[in-house]
C-alpha positions in Angstrom: -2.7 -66.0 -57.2 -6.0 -67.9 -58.3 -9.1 -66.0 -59.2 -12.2 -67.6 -58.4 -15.5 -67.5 -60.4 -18.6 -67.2 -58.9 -22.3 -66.3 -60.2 -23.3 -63.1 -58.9 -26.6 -62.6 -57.7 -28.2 -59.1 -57.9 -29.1 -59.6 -54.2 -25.5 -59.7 -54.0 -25.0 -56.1 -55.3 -25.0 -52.9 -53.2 -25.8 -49.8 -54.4 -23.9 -46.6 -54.5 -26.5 -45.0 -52.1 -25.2 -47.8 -49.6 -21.6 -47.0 -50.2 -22.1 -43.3 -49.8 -23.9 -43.6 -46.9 -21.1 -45.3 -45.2 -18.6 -42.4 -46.5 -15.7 -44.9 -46.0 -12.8 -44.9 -48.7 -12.7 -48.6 -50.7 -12.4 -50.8 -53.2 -14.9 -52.2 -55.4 -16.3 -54.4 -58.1 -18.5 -52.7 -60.9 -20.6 -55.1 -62.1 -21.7 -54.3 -65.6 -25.1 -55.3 -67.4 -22.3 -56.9 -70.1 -21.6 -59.9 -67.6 -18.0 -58.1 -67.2 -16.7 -56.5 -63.5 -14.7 -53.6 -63.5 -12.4 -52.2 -60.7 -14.0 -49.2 -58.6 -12.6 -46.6 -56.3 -14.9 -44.8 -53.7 -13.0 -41.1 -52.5 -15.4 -39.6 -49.7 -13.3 -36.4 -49.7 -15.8 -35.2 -52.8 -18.7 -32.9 -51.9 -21.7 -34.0 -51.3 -21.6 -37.7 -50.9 -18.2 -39.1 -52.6 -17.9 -40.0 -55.7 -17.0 -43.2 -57.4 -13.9 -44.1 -59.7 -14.0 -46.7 -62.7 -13.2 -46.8 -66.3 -16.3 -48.1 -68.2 -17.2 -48.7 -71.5 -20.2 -45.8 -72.7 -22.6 -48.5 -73.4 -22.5 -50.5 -70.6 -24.7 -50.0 -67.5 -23.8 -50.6 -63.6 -26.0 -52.8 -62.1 -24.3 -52.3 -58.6 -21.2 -53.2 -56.6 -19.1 -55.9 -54.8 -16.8 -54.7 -51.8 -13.7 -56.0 -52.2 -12.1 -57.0 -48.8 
């Protein structure tokens, strides 16, 4: 497997408005303010818009998120 490193661009980044509004189950990238990615889970079955699953640490902020395909 190789990983590839790339520089994310915050035009890059959707939001989590974007994901909801597409109500779709998937897979994601978190992309912290730390310069770190973390792996997200979008569930639509939760009332009202879905809700979005990823283990964080408290201190660090989401700037937005990378579909993975």
């Amino acid at each position: 497997m190789i990983v590839a490193e790339r520089k994310i661009n915050t035009e890059d980044l959707i939001s989590f408005e974007e994901i909801a509004k597409k109500h779709v189950a998937g897979e994601y990238l978190a992309i912290g303010n730390d310069g770190k990615s973390y792996n997200a889970s979008y569930i639509p079955q939760y009332k009202p818009s879905g809700v979005m699953f990823f283990c964080i640490p408290a201190d660090v902020e989401i700037l937005g998120y990378l579909e993975i395909v």
